[in-house]
C-alpha positions as CSV (number, residue, x, y, z in Angstrom):
1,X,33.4,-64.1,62.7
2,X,36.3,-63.7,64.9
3,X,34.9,-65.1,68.3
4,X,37.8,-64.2,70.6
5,X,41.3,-62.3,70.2
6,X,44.0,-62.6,73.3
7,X,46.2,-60.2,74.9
8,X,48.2,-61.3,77.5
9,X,48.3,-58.6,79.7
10,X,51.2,-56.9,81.9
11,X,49.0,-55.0,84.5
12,X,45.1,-54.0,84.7
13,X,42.9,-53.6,81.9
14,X,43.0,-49.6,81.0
15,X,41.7,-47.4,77.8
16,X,40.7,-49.6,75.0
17,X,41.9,-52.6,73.0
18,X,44.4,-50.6,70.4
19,X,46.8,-50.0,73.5
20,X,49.7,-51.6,75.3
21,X,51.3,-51.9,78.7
22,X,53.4,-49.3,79.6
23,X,54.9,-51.2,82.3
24,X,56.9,-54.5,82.1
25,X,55.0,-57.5,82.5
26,X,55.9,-59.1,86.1
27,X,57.1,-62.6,84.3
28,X,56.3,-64.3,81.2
29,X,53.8,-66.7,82.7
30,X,51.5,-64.2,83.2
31,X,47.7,-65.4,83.1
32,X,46.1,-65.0,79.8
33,X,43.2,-62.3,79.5
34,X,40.5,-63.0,76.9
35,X,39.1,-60.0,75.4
36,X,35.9,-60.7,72.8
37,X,35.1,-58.4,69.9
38,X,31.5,-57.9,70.9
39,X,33.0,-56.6,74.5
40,X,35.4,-54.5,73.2
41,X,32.5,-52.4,71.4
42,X,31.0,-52.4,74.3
43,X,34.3,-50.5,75.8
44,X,36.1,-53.0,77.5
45,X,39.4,-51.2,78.0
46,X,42.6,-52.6,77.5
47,X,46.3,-50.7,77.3
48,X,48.1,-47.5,76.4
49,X,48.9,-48.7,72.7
50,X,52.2,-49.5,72.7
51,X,53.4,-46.4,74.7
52,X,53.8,-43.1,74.3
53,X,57.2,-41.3,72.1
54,X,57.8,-40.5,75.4
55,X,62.1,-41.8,76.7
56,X,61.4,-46.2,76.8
57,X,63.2,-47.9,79.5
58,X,64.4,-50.4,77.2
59,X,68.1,-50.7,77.9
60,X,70.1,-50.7,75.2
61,X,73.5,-52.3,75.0
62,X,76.7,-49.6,75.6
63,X,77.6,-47.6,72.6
64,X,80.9,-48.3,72.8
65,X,80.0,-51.3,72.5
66,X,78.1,-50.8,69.4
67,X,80.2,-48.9,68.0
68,X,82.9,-51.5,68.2
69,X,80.6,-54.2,66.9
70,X,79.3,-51.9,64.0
71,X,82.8,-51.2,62.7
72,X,83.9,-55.1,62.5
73,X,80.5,-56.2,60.7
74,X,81.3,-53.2,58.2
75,X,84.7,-54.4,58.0
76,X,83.8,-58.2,57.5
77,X,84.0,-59.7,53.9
78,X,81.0,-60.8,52.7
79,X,79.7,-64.3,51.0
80,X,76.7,-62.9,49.0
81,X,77.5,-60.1,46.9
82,X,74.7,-59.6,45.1
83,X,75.0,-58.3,41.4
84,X,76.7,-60.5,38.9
85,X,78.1,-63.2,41.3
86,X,76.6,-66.2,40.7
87,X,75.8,-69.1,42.9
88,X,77.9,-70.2,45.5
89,X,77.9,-73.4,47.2
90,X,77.5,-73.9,51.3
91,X,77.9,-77.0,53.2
92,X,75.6,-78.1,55.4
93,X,77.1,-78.2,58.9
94,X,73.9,-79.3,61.3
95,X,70.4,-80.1,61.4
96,X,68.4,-78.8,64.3
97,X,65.0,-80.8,64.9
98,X,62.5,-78.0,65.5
99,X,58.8,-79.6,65.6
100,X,56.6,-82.3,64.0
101,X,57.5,-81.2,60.6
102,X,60.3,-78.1,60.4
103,X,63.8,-78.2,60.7
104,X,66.5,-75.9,61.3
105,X,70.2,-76.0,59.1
106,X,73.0,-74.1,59.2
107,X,75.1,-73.7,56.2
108,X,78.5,-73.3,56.7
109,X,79.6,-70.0,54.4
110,X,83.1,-70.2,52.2
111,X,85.2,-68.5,55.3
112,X,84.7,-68.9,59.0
113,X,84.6,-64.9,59.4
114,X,82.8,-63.6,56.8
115,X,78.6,-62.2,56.8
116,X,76.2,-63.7,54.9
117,X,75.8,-59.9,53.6
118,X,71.8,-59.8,53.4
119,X,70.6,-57.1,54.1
120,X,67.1,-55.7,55.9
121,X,64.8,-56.9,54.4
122,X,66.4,-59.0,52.0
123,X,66.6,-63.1,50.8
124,X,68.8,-65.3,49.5
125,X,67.3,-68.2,46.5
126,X,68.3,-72.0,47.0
127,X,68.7,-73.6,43.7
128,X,69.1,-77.8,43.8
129,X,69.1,-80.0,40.7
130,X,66.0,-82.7,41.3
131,X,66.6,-86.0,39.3
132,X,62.6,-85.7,39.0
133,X,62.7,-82.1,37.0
134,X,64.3,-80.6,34.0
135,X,64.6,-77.5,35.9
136,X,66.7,-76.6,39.1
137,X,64.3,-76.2,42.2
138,X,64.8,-72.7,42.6
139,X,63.3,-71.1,46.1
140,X,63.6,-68.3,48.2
141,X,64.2,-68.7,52.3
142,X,64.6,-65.4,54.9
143,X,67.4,-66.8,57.4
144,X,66.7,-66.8,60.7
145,X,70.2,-65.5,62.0
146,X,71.0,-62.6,62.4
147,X,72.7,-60.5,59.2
148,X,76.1,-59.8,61.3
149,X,77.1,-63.3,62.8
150,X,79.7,-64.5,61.3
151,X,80.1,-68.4,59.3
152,X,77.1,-70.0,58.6
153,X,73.2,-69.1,57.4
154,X,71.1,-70.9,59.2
155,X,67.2,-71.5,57.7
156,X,64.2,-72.5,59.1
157,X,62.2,-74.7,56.7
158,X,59.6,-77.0,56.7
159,X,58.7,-79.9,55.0
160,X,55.7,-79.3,52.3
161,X,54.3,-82.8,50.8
162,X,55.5,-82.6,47.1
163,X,57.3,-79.4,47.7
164,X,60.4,-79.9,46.0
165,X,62.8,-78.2,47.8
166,X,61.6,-78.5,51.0
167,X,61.1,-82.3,50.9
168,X,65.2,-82.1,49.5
169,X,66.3,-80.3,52.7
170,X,64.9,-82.3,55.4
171,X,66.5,-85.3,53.3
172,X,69.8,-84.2,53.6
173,X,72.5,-85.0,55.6
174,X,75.8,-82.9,57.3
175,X,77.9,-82.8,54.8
176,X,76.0,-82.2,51.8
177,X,76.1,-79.2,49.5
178,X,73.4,-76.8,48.5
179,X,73.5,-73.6,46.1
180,X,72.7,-70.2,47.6
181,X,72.4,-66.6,45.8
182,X,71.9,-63.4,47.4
183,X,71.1,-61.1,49.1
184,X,67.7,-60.9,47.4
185,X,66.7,-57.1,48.1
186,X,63.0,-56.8,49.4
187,X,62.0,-54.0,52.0
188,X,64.5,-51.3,52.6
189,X,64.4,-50.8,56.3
190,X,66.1,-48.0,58.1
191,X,65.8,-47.0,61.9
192,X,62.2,-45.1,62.7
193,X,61.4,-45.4,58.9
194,X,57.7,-45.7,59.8
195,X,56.3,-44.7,63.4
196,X,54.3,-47.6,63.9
197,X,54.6,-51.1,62.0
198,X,51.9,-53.9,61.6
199,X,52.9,-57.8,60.6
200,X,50.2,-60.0,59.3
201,X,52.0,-63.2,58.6
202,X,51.2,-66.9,58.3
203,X,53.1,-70.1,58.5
204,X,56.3,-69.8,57.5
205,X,55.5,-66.1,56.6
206,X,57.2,-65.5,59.3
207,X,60.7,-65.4,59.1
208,X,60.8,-62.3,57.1
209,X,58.8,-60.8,59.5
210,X,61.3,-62.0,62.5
211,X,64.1,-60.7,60.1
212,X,62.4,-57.2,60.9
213,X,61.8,-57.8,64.0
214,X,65.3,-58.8,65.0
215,X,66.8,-55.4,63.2
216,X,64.4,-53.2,64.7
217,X,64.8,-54.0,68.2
218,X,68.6,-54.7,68.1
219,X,68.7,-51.1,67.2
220,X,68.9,-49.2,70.1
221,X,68.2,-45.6,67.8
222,X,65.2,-47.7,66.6
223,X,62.2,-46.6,68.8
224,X,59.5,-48.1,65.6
225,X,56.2,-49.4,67.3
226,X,55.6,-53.0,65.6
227,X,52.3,-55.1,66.3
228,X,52.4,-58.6,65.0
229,X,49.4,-61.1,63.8
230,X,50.3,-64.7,63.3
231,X,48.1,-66.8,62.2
232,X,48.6,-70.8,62.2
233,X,46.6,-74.2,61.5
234,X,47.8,-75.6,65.3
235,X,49.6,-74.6,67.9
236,X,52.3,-77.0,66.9
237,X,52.7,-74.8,64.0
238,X,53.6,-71.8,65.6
239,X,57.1,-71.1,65.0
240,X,59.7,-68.6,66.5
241,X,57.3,-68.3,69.2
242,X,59.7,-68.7,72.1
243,X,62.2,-65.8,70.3
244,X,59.2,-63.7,69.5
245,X,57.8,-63.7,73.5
246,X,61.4,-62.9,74.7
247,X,61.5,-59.6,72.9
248,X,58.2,-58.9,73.9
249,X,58.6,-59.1,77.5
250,X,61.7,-57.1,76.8
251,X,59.9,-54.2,75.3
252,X,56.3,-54.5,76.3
253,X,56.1,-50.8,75.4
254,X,56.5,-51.1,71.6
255,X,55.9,-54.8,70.7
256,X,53.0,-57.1,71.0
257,X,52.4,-60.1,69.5
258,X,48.7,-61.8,68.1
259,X,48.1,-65.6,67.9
260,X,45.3,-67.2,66.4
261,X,45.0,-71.1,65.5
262,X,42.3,-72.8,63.0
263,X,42.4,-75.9,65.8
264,X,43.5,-75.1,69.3
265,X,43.3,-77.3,71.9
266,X,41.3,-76.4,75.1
267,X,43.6,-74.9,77.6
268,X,44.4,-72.2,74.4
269,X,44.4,-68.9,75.9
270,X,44.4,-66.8,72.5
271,X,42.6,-66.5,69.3
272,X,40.5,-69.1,67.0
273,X,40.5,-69.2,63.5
274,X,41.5,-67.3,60.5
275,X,42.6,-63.9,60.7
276,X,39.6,-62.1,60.4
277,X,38.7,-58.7,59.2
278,X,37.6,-58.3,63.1
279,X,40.2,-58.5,64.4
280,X,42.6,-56.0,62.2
281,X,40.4,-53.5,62.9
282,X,41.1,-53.6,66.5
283,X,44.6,-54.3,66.3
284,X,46.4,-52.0,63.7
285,X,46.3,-48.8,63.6
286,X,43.5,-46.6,62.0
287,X,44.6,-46.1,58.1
288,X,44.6,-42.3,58.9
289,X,47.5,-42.8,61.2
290,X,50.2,-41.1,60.7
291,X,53.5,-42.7,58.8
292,X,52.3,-46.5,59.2
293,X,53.1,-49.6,57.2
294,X,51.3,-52.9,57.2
295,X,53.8,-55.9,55.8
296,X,52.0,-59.3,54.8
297,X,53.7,-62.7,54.3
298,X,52.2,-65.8,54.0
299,X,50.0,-68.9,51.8
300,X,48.5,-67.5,48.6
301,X,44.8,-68.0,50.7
302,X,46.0,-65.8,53.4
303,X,46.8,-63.3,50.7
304,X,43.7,-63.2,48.6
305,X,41.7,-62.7,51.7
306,X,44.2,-60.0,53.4
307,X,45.5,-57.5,50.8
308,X,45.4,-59.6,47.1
309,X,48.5,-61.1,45.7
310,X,51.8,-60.0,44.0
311,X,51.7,-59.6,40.6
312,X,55.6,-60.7,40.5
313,X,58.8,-59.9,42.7
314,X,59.1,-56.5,41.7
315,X,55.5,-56.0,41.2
316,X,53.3,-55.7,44.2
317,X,49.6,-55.6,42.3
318,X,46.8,-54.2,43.4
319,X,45.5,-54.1,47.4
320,X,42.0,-55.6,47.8
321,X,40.8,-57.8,50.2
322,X,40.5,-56.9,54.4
323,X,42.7,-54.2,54.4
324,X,41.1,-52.5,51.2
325,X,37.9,-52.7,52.9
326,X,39.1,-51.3,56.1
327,X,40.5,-48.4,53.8
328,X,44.0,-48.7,54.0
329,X,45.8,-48.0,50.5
330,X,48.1,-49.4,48.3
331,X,51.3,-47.2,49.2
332,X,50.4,-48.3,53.1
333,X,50.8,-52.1,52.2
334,X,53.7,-54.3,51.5
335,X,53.5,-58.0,50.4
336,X,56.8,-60.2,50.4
């Protein structure tokens, strides 16, 4: 049983728990408000859920500006083509310490000015010849940087006990070389595909999820709603959290973000355990909503109990689990 789910608040509790501020939250240090299950059927209200289609107030940069900016990422060669090319080869240019066990590296692409040329929602595969295996290590990685910026991919990894790949990267050193393919098509995204977005993710489940994130609201023809549930063994765990909170407090209207931890410590302010069946049900919308998409990402446990597993890469099984029960259907669900 879920015992508590957390919504830091903007402004006074109002309507019920499936809504959001519709004004900007005063400062990100806002105090914490703890909303249980058992009070919210008891009609606890909470926020207009995530606005109205009414005109946001998000301000979006000039379109001149975007124009400009469109026009020279077109323009820009690319280093993963996709198709027949095979391979290619990045140096690794720094290592960014990011917590007890993850890492962040930037690989240096073949020319200063060219895109990685992923696209949304796409991969690339790292492939690395372990002394310890016949095989190449071959694993995919959603970069964390965004798809236009020009010179380097960076990843964010973390470091798995007899994961092979991982356990390679956070023993190299600047300098080293590492094989890359790509882009690795997943979701096709295009502005206001879907009115209203959910992402169930998990550890390192995340970074595709960020990778939508980062496209959607960098868009400013984009006006998708997106809520996000991220579940994590400790706080310590919790990655992209800092990124994540700044785009929320930038549009408060249309994204919201749900943590819950199997261990928090005792000044946590939001949610305990797994993610339960509980608390879905208040957080995305009703299955009978119109045009909606739930995305889930995470360790194989998390997707047995959430929406069943992927039969392969280009074959996304049957849905069962939570999201089954709660009647959403196959075509409304997709696993990366």
């Amino acid at each position: 049983m879920f015992a508590r789910s957390v919504i830091r608040s903007a402004g006074p509790l109002r309507q019920n728990f499936r809504s959001y501020a519709t004004e900007a939250p005063k400062s990100s240090s806002s105090t914490p408000l703890i909303v249980g299950v058992a009070a919210v059927g008891a009609g606890i209200a909470g926020y207009t859920f995530l606005g109205s289609n009414k005109a946001s107030a998000d301000a979006p940069p000039k379109p001149s500006e975007d124009a400009t900016h469109a026009a020279e990422t077109t323009s820009a060669a690319k280093a993963f083509r996709g198709g027949d090319q095979g391979f290619v080869d990045l140096k690794l240019a720094e290592i960014i310490p990011y917590n007890h066990n993850t890492k962040r590296f930037k690989f240096e692409l073949p020319g200063k000015d060219q895109v990685s040329g992923l696209t949304v929602a796409s991969a690339v595969i790292t492939k690395y010849q372990s002394p310890k295996h016949e095989k190449p290590v071959i694993r995919p990685y959603t970069p964390i940087n965004e798809e236009d910026e020009r010179g380097y991919v960076e990843l964010l990894v973390k470091s798995y006990p007899n994961g092979p790949m991982s356990e390679h990267l956070h023993s190299m050193a600047p300098g080293q070389m590492l094989s890359f393919k790509g882009p690795i098509p997943k979701y096709s995204w295009a502005a206001n595909k879907h009115e209203h977005i959910t992402l169930i993710a998990g550890g390192t489940g995340i970074t595709p999820m960020y990778q939508l994130i980062r496209a959607i609201f960098k868009n400013p023809e984009d006006k998708t709603k997106v809520s996000l549930i991220f579940g994590n063994l400790t706080e310590k765990d919790i990655l992209l959290k800092e990124e994540l909170e700044k785009i929320e407090n930038e549009f408060p209207q249309r994204f919201r973000a749900f943590y819950t931890v199997d261990t928090p410590p005792e000044s946590w302010p939001y949610g305990k355990g797994h993610i339960t069946k509980e608390l879905l049900k208040e957080v995305i919308p009703d299955p009978k909503s119109n045009n909606i998409k739930v995305f889930v990402c995470g360790p194989p446990g998390m997707y047995k109990a959430i929406s069943g597993p992927k039969v392969s890469p280009t074959d996304q099984g049957d849905l069962s689990g939570i999201l089954k029960e709660l009647g959403y259907t196959k075509e409304q669900v997709y696993k990366f």
